[in-house]
Backbone as CSV, one residue per row, in Angstrom:
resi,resn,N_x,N_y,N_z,CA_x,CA_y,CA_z,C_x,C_y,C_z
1,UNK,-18.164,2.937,-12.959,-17.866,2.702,-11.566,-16.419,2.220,-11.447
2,UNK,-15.606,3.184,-10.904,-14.295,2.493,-10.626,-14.376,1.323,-9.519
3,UNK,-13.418,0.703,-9.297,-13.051,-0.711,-9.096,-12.468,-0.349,-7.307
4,UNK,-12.813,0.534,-6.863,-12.131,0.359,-5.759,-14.589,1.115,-5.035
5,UNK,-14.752,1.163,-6.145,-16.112,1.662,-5.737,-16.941,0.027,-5.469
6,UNK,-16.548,-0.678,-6.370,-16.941,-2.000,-6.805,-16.448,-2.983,-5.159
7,UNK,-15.346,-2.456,-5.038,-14.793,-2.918,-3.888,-15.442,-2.919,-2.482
8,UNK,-15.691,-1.599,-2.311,-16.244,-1.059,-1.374,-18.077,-1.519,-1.120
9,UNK,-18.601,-1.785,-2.472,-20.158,-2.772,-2.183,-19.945,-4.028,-2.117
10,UNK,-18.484,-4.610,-2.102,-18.866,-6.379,-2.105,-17.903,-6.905,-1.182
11,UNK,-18.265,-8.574,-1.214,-18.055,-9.176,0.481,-16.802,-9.798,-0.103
12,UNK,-17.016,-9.979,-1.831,-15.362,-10.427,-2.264,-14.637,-9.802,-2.630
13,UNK,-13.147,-9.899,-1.803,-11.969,-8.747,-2.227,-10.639,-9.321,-2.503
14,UNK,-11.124,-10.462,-3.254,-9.649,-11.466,-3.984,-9.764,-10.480,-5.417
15,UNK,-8.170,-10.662,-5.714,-8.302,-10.109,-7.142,-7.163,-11.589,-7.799
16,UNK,-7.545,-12.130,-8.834,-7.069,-13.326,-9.096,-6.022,-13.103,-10.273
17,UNK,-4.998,-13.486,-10.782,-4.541,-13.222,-11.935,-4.307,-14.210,-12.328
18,UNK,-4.695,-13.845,-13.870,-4.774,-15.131,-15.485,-3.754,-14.211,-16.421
19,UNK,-3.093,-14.848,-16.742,-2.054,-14.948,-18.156,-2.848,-15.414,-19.613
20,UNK,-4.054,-16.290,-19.608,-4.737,-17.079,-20.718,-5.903,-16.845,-20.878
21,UNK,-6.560,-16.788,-22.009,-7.661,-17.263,-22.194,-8.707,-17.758,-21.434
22,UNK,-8.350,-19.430,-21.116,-9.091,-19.860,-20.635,-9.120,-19.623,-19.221
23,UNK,-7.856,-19.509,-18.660,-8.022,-18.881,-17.105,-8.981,-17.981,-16.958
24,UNK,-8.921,-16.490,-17.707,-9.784,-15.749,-17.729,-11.123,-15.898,-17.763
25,UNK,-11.858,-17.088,-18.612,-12.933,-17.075,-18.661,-13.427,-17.739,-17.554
26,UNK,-12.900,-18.710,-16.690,-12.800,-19.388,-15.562,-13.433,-18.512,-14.201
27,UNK,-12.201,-17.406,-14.439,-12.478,-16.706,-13.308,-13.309,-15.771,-13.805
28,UNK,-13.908,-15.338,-14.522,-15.118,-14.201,-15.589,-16.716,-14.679,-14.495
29,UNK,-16.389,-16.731,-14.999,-17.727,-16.866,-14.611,-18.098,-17.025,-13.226
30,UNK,-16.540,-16.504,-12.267,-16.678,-17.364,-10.989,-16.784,-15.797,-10.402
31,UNK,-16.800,-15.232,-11.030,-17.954,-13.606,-10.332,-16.379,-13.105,-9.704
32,UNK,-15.290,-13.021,-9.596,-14.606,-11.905,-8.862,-14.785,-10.678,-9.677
33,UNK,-14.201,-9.371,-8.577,-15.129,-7.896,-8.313,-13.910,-7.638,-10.078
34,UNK,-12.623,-8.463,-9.861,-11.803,-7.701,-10.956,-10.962,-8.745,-10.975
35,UNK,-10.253,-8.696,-12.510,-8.519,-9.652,-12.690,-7.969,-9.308,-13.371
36,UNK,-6.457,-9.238,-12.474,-5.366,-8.865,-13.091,-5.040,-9.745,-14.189
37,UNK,-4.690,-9.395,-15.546,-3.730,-9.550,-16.735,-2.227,-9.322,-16.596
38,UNK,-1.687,-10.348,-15.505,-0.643,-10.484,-15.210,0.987,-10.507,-16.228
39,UNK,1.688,-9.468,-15.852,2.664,-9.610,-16.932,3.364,-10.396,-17.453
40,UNK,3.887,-11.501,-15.868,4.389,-12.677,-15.916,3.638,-13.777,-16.652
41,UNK,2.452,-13.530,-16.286,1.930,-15.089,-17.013,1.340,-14.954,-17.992
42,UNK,1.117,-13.519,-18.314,1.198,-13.094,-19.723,2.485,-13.433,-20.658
43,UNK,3.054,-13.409,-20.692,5.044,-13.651,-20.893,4.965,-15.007,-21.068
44,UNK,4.424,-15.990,-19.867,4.314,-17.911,-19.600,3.777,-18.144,-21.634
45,UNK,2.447,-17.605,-21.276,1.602,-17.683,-22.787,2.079,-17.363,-24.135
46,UNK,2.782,-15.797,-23.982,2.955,-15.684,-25.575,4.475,-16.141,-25.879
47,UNK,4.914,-16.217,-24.777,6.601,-16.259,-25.113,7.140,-17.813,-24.531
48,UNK,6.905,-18.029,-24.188,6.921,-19.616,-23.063,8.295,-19.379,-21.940
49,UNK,8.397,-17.995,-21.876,9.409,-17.575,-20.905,8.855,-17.171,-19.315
50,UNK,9.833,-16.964,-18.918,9.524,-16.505,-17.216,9.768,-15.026,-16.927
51,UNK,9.748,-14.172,-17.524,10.575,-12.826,-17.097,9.685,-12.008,-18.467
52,UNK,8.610,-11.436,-17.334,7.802,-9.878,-17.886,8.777,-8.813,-18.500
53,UNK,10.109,-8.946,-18.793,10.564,-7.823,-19.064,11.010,-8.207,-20.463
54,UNK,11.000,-9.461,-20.654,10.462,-9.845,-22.021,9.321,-9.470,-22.903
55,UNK,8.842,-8.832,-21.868,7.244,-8.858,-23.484,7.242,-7.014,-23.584
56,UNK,6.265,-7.033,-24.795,6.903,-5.238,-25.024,5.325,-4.798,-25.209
57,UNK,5.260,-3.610,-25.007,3.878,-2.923,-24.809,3.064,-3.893,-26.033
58,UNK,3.870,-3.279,-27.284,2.655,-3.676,-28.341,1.807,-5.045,-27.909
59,UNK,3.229,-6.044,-28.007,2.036,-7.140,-27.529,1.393,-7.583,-25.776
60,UNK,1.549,-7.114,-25.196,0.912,-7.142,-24.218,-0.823,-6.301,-24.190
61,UNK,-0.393,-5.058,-24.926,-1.630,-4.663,-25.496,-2.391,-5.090,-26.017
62,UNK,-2.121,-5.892,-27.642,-2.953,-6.512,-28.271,-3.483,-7.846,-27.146
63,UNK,-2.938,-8.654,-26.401,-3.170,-9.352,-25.673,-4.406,-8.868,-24.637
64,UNK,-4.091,-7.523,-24.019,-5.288,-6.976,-23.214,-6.488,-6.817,-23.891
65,UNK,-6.112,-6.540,-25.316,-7.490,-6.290,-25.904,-7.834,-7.771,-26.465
66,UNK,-7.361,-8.780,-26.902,-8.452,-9.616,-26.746,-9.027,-10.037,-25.563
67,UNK,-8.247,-10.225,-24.726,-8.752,-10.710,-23.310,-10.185,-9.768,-22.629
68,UNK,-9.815,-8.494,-23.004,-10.808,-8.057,-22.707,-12.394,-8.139,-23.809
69,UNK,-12.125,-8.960,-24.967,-13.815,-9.172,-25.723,-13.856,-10.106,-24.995
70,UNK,-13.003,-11.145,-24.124,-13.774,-12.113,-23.364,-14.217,-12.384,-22.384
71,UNK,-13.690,-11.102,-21.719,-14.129,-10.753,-20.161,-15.275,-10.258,-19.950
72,UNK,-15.780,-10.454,-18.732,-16.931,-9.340,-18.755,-16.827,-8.460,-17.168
73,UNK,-16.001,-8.915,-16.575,-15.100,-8.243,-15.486,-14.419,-7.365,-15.674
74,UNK,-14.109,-6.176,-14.895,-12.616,-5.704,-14.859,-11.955,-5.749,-15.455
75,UNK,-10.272,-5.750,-16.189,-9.565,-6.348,-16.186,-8.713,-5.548,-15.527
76,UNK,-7.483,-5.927,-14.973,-6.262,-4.613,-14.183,-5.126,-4.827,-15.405
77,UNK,-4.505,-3.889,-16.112,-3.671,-4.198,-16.478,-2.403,-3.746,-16.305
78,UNK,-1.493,-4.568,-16.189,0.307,-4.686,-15.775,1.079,-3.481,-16.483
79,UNK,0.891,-2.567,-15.916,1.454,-1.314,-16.640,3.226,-1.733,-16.370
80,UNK,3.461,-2.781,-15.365,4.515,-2.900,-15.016,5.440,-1.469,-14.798
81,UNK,7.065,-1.659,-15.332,7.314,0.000,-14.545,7.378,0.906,-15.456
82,UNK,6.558,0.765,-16.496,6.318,1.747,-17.268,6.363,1.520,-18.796
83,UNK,7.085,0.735,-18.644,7.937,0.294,-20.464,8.720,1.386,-20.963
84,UNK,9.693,2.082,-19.534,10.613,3.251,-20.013,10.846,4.041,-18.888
85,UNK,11.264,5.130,-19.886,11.021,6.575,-18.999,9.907,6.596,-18.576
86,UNK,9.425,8.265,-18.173,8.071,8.567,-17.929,7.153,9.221,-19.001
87,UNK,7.984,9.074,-20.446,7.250,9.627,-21.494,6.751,8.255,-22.093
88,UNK,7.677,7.225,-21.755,7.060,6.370,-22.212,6.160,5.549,-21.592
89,UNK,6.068,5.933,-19.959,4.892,5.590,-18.928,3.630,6.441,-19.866
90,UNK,3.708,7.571,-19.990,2.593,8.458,-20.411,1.742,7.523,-21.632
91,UNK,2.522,7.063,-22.575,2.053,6.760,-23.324,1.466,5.091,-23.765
92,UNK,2.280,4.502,-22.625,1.963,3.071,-22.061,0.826,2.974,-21.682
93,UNK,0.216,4.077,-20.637,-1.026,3.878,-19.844,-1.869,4.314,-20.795
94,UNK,-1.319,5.233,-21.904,-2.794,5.394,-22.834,-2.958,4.360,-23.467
95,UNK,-2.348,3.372,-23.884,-2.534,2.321,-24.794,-3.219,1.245,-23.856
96,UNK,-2.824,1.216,-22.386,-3.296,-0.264,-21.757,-4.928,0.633,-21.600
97,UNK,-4.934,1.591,-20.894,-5.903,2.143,-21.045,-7.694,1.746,-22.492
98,UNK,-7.128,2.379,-23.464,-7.411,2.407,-24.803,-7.587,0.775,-24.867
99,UNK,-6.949,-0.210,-24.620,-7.201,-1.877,-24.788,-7.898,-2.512,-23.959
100,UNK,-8.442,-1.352,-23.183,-9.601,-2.648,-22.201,-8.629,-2.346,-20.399
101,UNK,-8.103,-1.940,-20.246,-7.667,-1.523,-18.944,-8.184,-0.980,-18.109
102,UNK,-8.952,-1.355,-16.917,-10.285,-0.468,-16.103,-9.213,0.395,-15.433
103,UNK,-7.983,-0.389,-14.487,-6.616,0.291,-13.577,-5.728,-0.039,-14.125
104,UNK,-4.760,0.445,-13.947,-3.529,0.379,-14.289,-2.473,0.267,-13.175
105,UNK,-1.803,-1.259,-13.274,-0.891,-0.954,-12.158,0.485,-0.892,-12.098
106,UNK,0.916,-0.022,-11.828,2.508,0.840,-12.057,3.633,0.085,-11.113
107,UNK,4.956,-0.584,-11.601,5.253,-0.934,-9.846,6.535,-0.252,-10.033
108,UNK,7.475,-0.369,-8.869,8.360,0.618,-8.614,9.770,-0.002,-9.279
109,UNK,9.905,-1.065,-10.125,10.758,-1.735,-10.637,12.033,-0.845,-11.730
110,UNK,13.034,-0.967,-11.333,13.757,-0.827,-12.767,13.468,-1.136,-13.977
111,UNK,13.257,-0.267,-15.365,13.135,-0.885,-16.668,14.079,-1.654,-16.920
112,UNK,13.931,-2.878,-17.831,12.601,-3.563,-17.828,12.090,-4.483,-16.088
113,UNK,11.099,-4.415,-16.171,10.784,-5.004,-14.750,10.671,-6.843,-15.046
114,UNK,11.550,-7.026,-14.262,11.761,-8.827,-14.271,10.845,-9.485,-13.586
115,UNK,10.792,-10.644,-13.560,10.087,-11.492,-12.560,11.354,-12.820,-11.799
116,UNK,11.718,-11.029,-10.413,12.071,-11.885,-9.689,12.248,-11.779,-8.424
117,UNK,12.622,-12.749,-7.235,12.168,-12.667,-6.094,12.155,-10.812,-5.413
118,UNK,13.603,-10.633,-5.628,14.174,-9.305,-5.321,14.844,-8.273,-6.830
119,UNK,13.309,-7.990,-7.155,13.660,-6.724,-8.446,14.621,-5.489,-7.391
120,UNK,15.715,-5.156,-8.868,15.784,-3.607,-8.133,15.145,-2.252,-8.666
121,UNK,14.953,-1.443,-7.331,13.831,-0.343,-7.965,14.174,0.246,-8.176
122,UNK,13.959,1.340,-8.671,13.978,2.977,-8.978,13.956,4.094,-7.675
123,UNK,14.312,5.054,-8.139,14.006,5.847,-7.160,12.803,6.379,-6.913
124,UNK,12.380,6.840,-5.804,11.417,8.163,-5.545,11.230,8.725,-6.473
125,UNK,12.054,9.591,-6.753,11.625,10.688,-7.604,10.991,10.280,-9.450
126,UNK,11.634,9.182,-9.556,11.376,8.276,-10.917,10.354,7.402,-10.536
127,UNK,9.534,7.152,-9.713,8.303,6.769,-9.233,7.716,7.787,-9.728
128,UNK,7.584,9.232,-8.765,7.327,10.132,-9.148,6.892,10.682,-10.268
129,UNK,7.694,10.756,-11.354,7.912,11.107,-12.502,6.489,9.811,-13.628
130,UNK,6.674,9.163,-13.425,6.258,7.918,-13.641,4.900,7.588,-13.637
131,UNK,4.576,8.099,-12.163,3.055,7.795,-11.546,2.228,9.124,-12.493
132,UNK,3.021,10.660,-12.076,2.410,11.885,-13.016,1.942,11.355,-14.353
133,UNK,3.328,10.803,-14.852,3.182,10.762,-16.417,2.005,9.788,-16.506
134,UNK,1.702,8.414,-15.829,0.677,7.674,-16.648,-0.799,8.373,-16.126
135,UNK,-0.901,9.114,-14.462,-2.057,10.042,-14.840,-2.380,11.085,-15.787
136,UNK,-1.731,11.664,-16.419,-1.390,12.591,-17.202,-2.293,12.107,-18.593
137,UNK,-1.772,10.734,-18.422,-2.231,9.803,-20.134,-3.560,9.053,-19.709
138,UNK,-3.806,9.043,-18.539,-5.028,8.637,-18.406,-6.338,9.395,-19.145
139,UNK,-7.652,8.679,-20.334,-8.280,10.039,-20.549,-9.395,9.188,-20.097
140,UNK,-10.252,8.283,-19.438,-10.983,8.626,-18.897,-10.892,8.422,-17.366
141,UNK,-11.764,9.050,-16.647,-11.717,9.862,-15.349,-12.063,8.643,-14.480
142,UNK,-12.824,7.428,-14.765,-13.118,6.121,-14.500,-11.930,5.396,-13.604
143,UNK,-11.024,5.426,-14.652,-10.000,4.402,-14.848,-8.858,4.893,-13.788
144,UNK,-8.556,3.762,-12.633,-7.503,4.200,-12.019,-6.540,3.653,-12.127
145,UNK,-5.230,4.507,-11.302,-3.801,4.086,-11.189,-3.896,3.342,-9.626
146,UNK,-2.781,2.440,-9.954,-2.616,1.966,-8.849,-1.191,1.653,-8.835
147,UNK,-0.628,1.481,-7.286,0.911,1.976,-7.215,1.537,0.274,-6.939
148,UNK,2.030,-0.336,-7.009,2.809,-1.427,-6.268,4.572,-1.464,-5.668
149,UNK,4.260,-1.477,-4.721,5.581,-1.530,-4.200,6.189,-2.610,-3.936
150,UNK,7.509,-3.053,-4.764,7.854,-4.116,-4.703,9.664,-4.096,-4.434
151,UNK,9.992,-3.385,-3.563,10.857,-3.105,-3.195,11.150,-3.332,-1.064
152,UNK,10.369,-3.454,-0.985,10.296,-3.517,0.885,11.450,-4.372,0.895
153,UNK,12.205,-5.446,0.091,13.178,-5.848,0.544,14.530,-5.050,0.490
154,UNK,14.280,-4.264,-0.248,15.765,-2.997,-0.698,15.298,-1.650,0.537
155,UNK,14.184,-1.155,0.850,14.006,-0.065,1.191,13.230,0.016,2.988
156,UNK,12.773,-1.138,2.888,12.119,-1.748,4.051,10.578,-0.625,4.411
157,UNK,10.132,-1.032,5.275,8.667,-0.565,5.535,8.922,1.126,5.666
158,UNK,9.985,1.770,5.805,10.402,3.323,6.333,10.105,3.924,5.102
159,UNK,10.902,3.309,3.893,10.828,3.551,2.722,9.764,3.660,1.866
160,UNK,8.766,2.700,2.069,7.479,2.188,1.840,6.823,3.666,2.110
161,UNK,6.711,3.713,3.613,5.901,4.851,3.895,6.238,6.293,3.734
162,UNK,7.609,6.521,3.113,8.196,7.470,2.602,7.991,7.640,0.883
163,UNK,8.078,6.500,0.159,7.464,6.666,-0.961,6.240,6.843,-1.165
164,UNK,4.905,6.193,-0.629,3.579,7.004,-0.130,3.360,8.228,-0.236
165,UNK,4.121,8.778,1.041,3.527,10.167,1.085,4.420,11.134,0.614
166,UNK,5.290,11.071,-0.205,5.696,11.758,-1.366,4.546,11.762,-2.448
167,UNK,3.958,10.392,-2.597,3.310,10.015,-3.925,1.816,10.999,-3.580
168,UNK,1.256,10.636,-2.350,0.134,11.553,-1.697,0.666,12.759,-2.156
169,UNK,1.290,13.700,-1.938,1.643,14.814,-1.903,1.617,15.513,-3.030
170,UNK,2.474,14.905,-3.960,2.659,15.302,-5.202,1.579,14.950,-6.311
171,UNK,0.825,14.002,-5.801,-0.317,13.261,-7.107,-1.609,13.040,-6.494
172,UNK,-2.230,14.112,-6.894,-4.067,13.984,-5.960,-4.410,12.636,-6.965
173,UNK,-4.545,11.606,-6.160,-4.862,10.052,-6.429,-5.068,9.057,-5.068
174,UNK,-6.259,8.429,-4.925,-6.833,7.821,-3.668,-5.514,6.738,-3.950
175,UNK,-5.264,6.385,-2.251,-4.091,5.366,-2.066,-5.028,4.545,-0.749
């Protein structure tokens, strides 16, 4: 059952994010529908830094996969903006995927994607490129993408709804 199906039968629609262990198990037993494995506070934990563009697939992976023997939820994991190009989106989402990743969420950030108020993004078309490639690497049919836009301060709401329905257009994927 994908997670937006999960969504659609229940009255709770917080999605909480844990960086730790014990956060995780916290929120495991406190019943939300799903939780994000946040990049940033993933980064707080293994690195004692502030900035997701510090941590690199491998270990963020191995990190998803323990987190996920302790979950029994969801987990979303921080595909962030790819960890590259879009070959290396392709092959990012198979690994978060492959570690316990129910969705995957992609955001529109420049590599590496920082943690900060006003990231700068990428273009359209490298969205584009980006979003294909990690469906592409997706292998089971379950597991979704999900888009984040974190640019409305560079591109404003016009942009927003212009990157959308490019993304509609070009990528049969529920938005």
């Amino acid at each position: 059952m994908t997670l937006t199906n999960i969504f659609s039968n229940s009255t709770n629609q917080i999605i909480p994010a844990a960086g730790d262990g014990q956060t995780i198990n916290a929120l495991d037993e406190a019943d939300f529908p799903a939780i994000l494995l946040d990049g940033t506070l993933t980064t707080q934990t293994l690195l004692g830094e502030n900035n997701q563009g510090l941590l690199s697939l491998s270990e963020y992976a191995k990190f998803l996969r323990d987190m996920h023997l302790k979950a029994t939820s969801p987990l979303i994991a921080d595909l962030q903006s790819g960890f590259g190009s879009p070959l290396n989106t392709y092959y990012a989402a198979q690994e978060l995927e492959r570690s316990g990743g129910s969705t995957l969420l992609l955001n529109d950030q420049l590599y590496p994607s920082h943690s900060i108020d006003q990231p700068q993004t990428t273009t359209p078309e490298d969205l584009l490129g980006k979003t294909r490639a990690a469906k592409d690497g997706l292998e089971n049919p379950e597991t979704q993408l999900w888009i984040k836009l974190e640019g409305l301060w560079d591109y404003g709401i016009t942009g927003a709804w212009q990157r959308i329905s490019y993304l509609e257009k070009a990528v049969p994927m529920p938005f």
